[in-house]
N, C-alpha and C positions, 0 to 999 in steps of 0.2 A: 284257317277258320274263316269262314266267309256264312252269309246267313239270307234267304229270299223273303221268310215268312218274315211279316211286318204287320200281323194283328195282334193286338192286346191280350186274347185267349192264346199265343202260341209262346210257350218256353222258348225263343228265339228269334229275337229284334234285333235290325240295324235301323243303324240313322244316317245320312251319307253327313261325313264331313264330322260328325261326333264318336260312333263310337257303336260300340255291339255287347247285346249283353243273351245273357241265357240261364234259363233253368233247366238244370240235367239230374233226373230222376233216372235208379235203377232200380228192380227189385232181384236182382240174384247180383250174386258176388263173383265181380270179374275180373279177369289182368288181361290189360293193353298192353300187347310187345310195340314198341318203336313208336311210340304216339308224339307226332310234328309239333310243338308248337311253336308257331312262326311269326307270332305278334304279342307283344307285354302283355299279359294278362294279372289281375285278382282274381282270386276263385275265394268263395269265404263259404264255408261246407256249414248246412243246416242239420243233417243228421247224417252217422255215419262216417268212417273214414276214409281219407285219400291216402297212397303210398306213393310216391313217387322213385325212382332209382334215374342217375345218368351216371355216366361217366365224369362227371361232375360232383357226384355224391348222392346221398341218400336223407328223405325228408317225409313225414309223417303229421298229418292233419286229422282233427277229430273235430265231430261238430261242435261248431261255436268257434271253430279258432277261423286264421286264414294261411294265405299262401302268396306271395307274389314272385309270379315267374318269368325272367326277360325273355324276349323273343327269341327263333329260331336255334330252336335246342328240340333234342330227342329226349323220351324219356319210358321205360316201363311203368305203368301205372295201374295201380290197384286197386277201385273204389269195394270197402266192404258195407255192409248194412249196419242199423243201429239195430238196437235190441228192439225195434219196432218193426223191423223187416224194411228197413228201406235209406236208399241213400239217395240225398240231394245237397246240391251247390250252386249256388250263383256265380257267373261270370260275369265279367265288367272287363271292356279290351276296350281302347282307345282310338281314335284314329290319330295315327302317326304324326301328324301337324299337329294336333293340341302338345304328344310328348315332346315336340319340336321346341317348339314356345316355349313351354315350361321349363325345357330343361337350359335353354340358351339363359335361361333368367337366375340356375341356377349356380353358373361359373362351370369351377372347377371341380364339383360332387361325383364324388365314383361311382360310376356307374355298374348297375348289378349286371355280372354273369354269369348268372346260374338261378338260384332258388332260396328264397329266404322264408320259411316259417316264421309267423307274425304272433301264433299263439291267439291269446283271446282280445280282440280290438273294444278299444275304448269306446261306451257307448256313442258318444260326439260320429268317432271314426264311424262306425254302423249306422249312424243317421245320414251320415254325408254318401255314403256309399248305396246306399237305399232308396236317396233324393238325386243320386246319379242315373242308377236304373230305372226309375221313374222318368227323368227327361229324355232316356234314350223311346221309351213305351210313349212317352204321352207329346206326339210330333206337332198334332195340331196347336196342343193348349200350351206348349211352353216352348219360346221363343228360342231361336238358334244360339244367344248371344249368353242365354242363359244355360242353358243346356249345358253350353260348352265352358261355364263358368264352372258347373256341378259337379263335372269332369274333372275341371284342374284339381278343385277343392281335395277331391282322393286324392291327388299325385301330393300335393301339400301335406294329409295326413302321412302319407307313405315317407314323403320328405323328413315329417318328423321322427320318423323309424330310421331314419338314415340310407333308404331304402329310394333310388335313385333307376328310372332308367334308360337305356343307352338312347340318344339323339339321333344315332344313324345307325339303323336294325343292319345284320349279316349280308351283305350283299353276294351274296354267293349265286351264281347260275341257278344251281337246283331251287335256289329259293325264290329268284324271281320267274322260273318256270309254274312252279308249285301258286302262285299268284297270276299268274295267267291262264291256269286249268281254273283255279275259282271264277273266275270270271265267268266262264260257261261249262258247264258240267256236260254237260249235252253234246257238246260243238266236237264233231269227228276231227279233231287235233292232228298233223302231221306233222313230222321233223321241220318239213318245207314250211308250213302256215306256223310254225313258233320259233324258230329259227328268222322269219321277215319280222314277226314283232319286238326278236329278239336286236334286230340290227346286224347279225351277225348271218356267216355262210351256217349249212347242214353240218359240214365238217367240223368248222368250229366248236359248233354247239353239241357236238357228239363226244366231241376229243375234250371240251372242257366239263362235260356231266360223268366221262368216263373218268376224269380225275378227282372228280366228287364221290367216285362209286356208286353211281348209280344210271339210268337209265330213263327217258322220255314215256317210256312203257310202263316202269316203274312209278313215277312219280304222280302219272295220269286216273291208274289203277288205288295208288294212296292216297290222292285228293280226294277220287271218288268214296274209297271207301269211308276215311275221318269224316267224310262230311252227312255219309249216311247215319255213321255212329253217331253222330252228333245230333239229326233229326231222330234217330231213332229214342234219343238220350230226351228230349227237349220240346216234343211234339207228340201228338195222338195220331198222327198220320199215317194210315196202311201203310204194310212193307211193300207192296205192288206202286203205290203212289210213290216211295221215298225208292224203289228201283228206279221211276221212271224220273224221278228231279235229278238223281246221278246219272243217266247217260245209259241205262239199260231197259231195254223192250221188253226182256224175256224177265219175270222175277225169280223162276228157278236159275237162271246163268245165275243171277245180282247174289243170288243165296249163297252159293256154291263158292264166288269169288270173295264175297264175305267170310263165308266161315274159311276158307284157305289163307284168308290174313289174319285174320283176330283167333281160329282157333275155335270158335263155335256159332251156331246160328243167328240170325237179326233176331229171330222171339227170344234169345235168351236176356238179352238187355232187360224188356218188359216182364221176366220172368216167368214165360210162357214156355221154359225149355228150361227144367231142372239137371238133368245131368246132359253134357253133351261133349262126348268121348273126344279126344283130340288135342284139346285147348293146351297141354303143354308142349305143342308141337308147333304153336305159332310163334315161337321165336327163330326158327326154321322156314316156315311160309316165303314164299317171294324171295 
């Protein structure tokens, strides 16, 4: 998850050094095969439901409740509509050093691996969480010191759910590749130019993503495309504009390579594409 827009009208703000937040609007009912996430997040769902599935287990959110999910995990994921036709969530993701702080403060608290449904949060919690996503939107008017006070304040309510998490996120290869393609979306990426950032040879870096299962090709292909989903999820931004902030010229390619991960087209997110044949064949893709 990484985020560029940084105005007030866009479902999708960062703040360096505090944190990133987002609103993700659907209007048709979709499933994510293998959707990354690779930094702690709260999702608290305003309408509509989330499913989530890992190998970890299985968890189900309806609006008004939440979700808090540790970093670098896989998951299928389900958002459906409410009875209004439409699904939305807020996200609220940390920058690693506030969980740093916090967590050193908190001993020896177990740290979560996996996914915890929160059910319906106390309104206190909803206000604290609400005055988070505020100082990540409002850069100018509310000082860094406070910002990142607003921040902790979640991790405190989450604290008191017993809900903790980890100090030092997965350090896995593919994970700190996967955080080097966000960086630049764009930037024609070689073995050789990520493999020097990596500090390591081509070899290495191939032999150790091949014992992850996966691939430099692969991983470049699924930054680009999560991160499309995500503006397509979060923004009003043409699909021609949201091809070209991922790293593609052509918007027919970006289309094509979208729908072969996810299984149907980018209009179908905005519900501009009601039936679109395929979609149980993206757990297959790639």
């Amino acid at each position: 998850m990484s985020a560029k827009a940084d105005d007030k009208s866009s479902g999708l703000l960062a703040r360096p050094r505090i944190g990133f937040a987002a609103r993700v609007v659907q209007h048709s009912e979709l499933r994510f095969s293998r959707i990354v996430i690779d930094r702690p997040v709260l999702i608290v769902l305003r309408h509509g439901t989330k499913s989530l599935r890992s190998a970890r287990g299985q968890w189900s959110v309806r609006g008004g409740e939440a979700i808090a999910i540790a970093g670098g995990q896989t998951f299928d994921v389900t958002n459906r509509l409410s009875d209004k036709g439409v699904y939305e969530a807020r996200w609220l993701v940390w920058d690693e050093t506030i969980i740093e702080r916090f967590e050193q403060s908190a001993g020896n608290a177990r740290a979560l691996t996996g996914a915890v449904a929160l059910g319906k949060i106390d309104p206190h919690f909803s206000s604290a969480f609400d005055r988070a996503l505020e100082a990540i939107s409002e850069q100018q008017r509310i000082p860094d010191d406070i910002a990142e006070h607003r921040l902790a304040e979640v991790l405190i309510w989450l604290s008191l759910r017993r809900v903790h998490f980890p100090a030092a996120e997965n350090s896995s290869i593919a994970l700190k590749v996967r955080r080097l393609f966000e960086t630049s979306l764009t930037e024609r990426w070689t073995a050789a130019s990520v493999a020097r950032h990596l500090a390591m040879s081509e070899a290495t870096l191939r032999r150790r993503l091949a014992a992850e299962g996966t691939t430099l090709g692969y991983l470049l292909s699924d930054v680009r495309m999560s991160f499309a989903m995500l503006l397509l999820q979060s923004t009003e931004q043409a699909v021609n504009h949201i091809a070209r902030e991922v790293g593609y010229e052509s918007p027919s390619r970006f289309a094509i390579r979208f729908r072969e991960r996810f299984g149907f087209p980018p209009t179908a997110i905005r519900g501009h594409a009601r039936n679109y044949p395929g979609q149980e064949r993206s757990d297959r893709d790639q």
